[in-house]
C-alpha positions as CSV (number, residue, x, y, z in Angstrom):
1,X,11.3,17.0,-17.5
2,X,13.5,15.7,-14.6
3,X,11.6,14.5,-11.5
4,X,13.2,13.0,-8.2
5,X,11.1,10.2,-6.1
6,X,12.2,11.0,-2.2
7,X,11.6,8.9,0.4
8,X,10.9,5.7,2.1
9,X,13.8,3.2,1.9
10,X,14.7,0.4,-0.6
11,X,14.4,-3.1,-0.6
12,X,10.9,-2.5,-1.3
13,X,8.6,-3.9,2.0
14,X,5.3,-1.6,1.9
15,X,2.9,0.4,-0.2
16,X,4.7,3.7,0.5
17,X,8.1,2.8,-0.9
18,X,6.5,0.7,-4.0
19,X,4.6,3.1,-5.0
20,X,7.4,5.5,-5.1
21,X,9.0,2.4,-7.4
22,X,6.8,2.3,-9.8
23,X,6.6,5.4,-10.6
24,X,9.9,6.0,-11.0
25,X,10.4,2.6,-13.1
26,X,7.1,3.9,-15.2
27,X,7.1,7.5,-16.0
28,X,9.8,7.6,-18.4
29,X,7.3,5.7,-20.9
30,X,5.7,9.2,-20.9
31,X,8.6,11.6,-21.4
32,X,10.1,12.1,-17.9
33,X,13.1,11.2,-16.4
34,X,12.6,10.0,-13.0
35,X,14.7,8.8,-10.2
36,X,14.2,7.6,-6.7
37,X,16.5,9.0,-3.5
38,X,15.9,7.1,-0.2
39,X,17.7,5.1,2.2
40,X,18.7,1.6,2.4
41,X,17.4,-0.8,4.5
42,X,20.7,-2.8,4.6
43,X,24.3,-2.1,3.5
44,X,26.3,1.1,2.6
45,X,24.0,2.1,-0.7
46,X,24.6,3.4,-4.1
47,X,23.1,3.9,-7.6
48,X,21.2,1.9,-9.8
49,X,20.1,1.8,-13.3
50,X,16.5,0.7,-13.0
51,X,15.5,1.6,-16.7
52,X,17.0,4.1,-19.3
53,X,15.9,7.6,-17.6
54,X,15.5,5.7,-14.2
55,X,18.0,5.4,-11.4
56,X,17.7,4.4,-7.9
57,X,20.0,6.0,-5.2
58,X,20.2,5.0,-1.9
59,X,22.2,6.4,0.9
60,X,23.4,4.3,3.9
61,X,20.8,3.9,7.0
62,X,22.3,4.8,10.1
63,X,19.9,3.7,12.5
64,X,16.1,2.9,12.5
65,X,14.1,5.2,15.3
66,X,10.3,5.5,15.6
67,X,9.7,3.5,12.2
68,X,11.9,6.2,10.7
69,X,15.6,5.2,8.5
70,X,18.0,7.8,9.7
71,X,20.2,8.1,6.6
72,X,21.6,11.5,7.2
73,X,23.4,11.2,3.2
74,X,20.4,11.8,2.3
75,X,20.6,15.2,2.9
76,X,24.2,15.7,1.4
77,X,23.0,14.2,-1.5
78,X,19.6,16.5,-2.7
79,X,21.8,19.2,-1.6
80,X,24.4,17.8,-4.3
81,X,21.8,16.7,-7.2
82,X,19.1,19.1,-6.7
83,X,19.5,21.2,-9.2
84,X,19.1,17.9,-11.9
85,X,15.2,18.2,-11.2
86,X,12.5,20.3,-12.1
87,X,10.0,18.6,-9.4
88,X,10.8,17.1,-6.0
89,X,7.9,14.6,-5.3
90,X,8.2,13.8,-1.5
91,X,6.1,10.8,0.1
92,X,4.7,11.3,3.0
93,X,5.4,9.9,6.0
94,X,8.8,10.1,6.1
95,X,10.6,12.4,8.7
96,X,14.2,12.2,6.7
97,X,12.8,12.8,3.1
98,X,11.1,16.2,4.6
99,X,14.4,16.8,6.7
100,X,16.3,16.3,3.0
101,X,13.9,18.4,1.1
102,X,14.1,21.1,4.2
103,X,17.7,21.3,4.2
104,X,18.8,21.1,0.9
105,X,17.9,24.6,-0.2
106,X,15.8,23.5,-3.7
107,X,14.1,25.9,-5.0
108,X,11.8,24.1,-7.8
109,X,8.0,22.7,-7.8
110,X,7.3,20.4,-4.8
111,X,4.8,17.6,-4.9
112,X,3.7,15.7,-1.6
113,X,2.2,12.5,-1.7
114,X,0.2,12.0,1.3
115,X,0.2,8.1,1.6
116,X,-0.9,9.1,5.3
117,X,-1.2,10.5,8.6
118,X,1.1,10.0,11.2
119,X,-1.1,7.8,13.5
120,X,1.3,5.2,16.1
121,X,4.3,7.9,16.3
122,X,2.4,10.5,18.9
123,X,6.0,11.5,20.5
124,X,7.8,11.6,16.9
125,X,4.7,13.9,15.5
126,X,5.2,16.4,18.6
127,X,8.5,17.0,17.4
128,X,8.0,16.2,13.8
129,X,4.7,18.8,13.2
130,X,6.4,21.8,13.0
131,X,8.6,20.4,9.8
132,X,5.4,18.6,8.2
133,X,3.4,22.1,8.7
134,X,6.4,23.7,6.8
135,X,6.5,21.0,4.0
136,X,2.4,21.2,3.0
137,X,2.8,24.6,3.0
138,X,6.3,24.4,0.4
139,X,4.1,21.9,-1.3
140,X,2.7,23.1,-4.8
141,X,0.3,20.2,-4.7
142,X,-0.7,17.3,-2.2
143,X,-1.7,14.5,-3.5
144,X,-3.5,12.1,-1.9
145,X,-4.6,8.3,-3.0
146,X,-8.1,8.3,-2.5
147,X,-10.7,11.4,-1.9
148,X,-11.8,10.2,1.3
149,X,-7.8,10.7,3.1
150,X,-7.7,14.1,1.4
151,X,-10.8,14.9,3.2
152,X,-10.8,13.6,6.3
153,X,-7.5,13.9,7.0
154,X,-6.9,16.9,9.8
155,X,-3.6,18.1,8.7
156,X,-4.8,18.6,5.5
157,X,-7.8,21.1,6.0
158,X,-5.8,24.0,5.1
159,X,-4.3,22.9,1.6
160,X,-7.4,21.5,0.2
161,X,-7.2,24.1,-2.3
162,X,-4.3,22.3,-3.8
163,X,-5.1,18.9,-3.5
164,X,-5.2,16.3,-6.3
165,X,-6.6,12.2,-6.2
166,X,-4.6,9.6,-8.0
167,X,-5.4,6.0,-7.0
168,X,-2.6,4.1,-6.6
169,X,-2.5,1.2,-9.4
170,X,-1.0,-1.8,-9.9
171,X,0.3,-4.3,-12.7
172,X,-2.2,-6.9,-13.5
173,X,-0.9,-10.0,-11.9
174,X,0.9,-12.9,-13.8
175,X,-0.8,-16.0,-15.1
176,X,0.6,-18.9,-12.6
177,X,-1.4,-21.8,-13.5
178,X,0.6,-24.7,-12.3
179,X,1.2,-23.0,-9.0
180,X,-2.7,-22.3,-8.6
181,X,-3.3,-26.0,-9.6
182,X,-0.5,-27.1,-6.5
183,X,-2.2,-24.6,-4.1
184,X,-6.2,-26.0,-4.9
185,X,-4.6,-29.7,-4.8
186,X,-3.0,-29.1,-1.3
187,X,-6.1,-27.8,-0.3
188,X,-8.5,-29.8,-1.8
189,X,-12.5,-29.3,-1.7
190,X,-12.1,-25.6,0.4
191,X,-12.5,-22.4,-0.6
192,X,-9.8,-20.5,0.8
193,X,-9.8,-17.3,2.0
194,X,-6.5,-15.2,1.9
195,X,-5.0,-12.3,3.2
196,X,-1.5,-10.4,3.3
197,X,0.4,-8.1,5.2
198,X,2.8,-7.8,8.4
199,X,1.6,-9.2,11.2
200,X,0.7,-6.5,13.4
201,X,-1.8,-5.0,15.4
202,X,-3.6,-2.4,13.1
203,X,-4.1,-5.5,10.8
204,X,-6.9,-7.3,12.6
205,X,-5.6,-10.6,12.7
206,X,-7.3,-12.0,15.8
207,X,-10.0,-11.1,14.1
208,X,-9.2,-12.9,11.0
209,X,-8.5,-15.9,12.9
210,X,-11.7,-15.8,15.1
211,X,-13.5,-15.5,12.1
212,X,-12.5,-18.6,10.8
213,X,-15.0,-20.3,14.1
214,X,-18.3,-19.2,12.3
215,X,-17.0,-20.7,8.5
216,X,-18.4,-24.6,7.7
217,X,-15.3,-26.9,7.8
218,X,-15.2,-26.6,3.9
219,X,-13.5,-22.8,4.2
220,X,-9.7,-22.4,5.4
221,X,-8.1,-18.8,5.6
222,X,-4.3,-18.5,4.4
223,X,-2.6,-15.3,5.6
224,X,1.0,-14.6,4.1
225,X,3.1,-12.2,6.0
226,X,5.9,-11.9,8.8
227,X,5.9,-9.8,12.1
228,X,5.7,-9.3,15.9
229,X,2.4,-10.6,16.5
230,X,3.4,-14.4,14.6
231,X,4.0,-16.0,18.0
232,X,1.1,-14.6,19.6
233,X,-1.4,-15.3,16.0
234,X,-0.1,-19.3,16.3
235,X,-1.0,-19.3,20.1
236,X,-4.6,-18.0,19.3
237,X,-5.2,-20.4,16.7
238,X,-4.0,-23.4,18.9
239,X,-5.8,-22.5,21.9
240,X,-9.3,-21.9,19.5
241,X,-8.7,-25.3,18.1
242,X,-8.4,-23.8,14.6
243,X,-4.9,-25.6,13.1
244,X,-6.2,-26.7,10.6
245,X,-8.3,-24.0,9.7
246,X,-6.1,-21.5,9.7
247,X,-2.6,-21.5,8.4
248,X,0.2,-18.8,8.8
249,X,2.0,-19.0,5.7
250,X,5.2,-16.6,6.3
251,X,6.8,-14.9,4.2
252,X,5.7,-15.8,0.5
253,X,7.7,-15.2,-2.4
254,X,6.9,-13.1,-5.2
255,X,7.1,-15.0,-8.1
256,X,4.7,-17.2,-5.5
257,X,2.4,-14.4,-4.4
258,X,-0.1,-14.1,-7.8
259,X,-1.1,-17.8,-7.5
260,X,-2.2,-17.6,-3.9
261,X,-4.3,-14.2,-5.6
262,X,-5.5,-16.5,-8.1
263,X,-6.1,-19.6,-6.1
264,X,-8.3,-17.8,-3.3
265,X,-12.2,-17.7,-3.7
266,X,-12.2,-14.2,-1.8
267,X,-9.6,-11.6,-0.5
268,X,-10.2,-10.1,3.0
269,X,-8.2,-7.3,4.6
270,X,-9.1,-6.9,8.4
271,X,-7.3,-4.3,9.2
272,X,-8.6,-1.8,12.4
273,X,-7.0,1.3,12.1
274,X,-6.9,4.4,9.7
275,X,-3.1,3.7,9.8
276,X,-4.4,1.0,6.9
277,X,-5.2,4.2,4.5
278,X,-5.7,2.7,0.9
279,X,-4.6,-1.1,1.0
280,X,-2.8,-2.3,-1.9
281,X,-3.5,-5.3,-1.5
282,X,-7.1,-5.3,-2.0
283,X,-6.3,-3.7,-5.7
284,X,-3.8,-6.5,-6.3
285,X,-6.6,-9.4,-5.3
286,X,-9.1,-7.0,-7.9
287,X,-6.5,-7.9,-10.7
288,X,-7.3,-11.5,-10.4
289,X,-10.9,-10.9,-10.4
290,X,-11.3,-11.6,-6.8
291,X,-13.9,-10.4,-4.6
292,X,-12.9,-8.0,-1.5
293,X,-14.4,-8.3,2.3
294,X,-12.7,-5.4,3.9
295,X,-13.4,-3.0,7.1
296,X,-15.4,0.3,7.5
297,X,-12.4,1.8,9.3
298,X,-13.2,5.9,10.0
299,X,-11.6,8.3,8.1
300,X,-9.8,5.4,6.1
301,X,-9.8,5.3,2.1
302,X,-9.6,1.7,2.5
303,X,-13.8,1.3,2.2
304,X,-13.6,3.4,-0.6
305,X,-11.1,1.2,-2.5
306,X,-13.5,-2.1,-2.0
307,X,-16.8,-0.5,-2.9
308,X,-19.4,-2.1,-0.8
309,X,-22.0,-4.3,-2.8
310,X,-19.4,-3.9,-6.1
311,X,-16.2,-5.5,-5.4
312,X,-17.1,-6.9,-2.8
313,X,-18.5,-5.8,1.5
314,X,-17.3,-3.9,4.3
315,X,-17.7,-4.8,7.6
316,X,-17.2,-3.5,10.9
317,X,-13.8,-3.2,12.3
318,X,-13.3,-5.8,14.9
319,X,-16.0,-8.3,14.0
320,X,-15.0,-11.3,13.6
321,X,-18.5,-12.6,13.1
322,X,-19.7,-10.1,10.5
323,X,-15.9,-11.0,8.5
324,X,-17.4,-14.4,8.2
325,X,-20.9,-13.5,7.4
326,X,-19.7,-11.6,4.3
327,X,-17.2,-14.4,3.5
328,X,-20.2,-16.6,3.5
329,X,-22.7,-14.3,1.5
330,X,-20.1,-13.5,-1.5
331,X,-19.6,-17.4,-1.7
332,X,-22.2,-19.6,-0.8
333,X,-24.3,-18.9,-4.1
334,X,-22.5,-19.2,-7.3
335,X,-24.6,-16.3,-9.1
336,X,-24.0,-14.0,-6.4
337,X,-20.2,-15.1,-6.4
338,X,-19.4,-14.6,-10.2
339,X,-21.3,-11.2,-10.0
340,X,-19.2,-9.8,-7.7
341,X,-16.3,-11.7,-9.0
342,X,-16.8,-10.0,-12.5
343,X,-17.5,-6.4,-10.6
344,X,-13.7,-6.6,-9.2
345,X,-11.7,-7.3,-12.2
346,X,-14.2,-4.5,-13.8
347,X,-13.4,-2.1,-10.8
348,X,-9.9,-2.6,-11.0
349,X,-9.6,-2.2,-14.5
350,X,-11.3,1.2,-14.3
351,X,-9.7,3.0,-11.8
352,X,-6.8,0.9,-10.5
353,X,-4.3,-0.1,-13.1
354,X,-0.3,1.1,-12.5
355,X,-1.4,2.6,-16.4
356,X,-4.1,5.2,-14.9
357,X,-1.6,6.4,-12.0
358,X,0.9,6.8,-14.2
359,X,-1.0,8.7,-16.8
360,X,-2.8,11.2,-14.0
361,X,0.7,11.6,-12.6
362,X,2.6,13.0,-15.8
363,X,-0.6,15.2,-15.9
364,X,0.1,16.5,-12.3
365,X,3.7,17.3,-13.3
366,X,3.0,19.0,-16.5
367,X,0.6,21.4,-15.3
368,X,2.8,22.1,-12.3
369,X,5.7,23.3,-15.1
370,X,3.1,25.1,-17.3
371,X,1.6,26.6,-14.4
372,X,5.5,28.1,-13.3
């Protein structure tokens, strides 16, 4: 079985994309071939060996508009390869991947992944609606990573006969013991409390920040990440008197990212907005057997990910007090903390290892082709 990966773009910078990655990198473990068609974020493009039965082609970005690559070879080239693939797996959103798909004339199974709605790009989905009603109904199944999306979701109310969950999963992260033990010496005697992502407004970082004004002096929260809102996150935290509280770290690197998992007492997401649908991240702190505090955001699988009371609490979007209440209650009593600690790494293991998406999504596939 042949299966093509289209859409977002590669370097790899969010959930959408990596997902897309992995399972193109994965599935030949379980008898597919799989490659990945998307744009480049930088230079002309090309193909790459990722793994026997794994390639990775990209096709040259023209311009970025409305958080959409423009890379208009990637509709030369589906029309050119399409007939190498039994299914087409499209990830949603992505204008150019449903543009490709629509224009290249393939005829096989079609799977959309429906990461999520279209939610800051009101003038791009006027135009943009008429091509995504066309592509869920081409689709032969839309997946979706959590139960709550599939149903909440408006755009979706008419295919829910032919909807499917998978979770998204991760890798387990690395052992990094001699980074963990430079990140608890440089902040000695505090329990830190980290988040990552871009710096932008659906995350809740004022929040974050603000929370940091109800935590005992013993607490400091790290949050790793680049964007628009840096400047305006540094001001905040210099006019609240929080320097040395709170500490943008920037962009980290990966082979730095699992120590600052490992060395944090909890993981928070703030985010405020369903455009926040699953939340990788919270999965990826879960790996290290760290507890969650994440936001009730309507309509939002992110809630569901972090169950309340297991993995950790959900709080109210926009609170910056109740983020530090719950901060405080998973961490303040050892008992309590090691419980939910244990509860994570359990969760995780259960439902959100790269293994169990993997496995679910060869299932997908194969009953699409015996279904034919």
């Amino acid at each position: 079985m042949h299966i093509l990966q289209l859409g977002k773009f590669y370097p790899l910078r969010g959930g959408v994309e990596k997902v897309a990655y992995d399972l193109t990198e994965g599935l030949p473990a379980y008898g597919m071939a799989c490659d990945m068609l998307c744009a480049a974020s930088a230079g002309k493009g090309g193909v790459t060996t990722i793994r026997p039965d794994a390639r990775l082609i990209t096709c040259r970005t023209w311009k970025k508009v409305a958080a959409t690559m423009i890379a208009p070879t990637m509709i030369t080239t589906l029309q050119r390869i399409k007939q190498d693939y039994d299914i087409v797996h499209v990830h949603h959103p992505d204008p150019m991947a449903c543009l490709a798909l629509y224009l290249s004339g393939y005829k096989g199974k079609v799977a959309v992944h429906w990461h999520s709605d279209i939610q800051k790009q009101k003038t791009l989905l006027r135009f943009y609606q008429p091509l995504q009603d066309w592509m869920l109904r081409r689709a032969d199944v839309v997946i979706g990573t959590t139960p709550v999306y599939l149903q909440e979701s408006p755009f979706l109310k008419q295919v829910s006969h032919k909807t499917a969950c998978v979770p998204i999963g991760v890798k387990a992260m690395p052992v990094e013991e001699e980074r963990v033990k430079d990140i608890l010496e440089r902040y000695a005697g505090r329990k830190i409390v980290f988040s990552l992502g871009r710096l932008v407004h659906y995350k809740g970082y004022h929040n974050l920040v603000k929370a940091a004004r109800y935590l005992p002096e013993s607490y400091v929260i790290l949050i790793g990440g680049t964007g628009t809102l840096k400047k305006e996150l540094q001001t905040l935290i210099r006019t609240e008197g929080l320097e040395g509280k709170v500490s943008l770290l920037g962009r980290i690197d990966e082979r730095e990212l699992p120590a600052y998992y490992q060395a944090c007492s909890v993981f928070c997401l703030s985010s405020v907005q369903k455009t926040e649908a699953f939340g990788i991240v919270q999965i990826e702190a879960m790996s290290c057997g760290k507890p969650v505090v994440a936001t009730n955001i309507p309509q939002s699988g992110v809630p569901w990910v972090n169950a309340h009371g297991v993995s950790g609490l959900n709080v109210e979007p926009g609170d910056a007090q109740a983020l530090a209440d719950a901060i405080l209650e998973i961490t303040v009593q050892p008992e309590t903390y090691s419980r939910y600690a244990r509860q994570a790494l359990a969760r995780y293991r259960s439902m959100f290892t790269e293994e169990l998406m993997l496995k679910r999504m060869a299932e997908i596939y194969r009953q699409l082709i015996t279904n034919h």
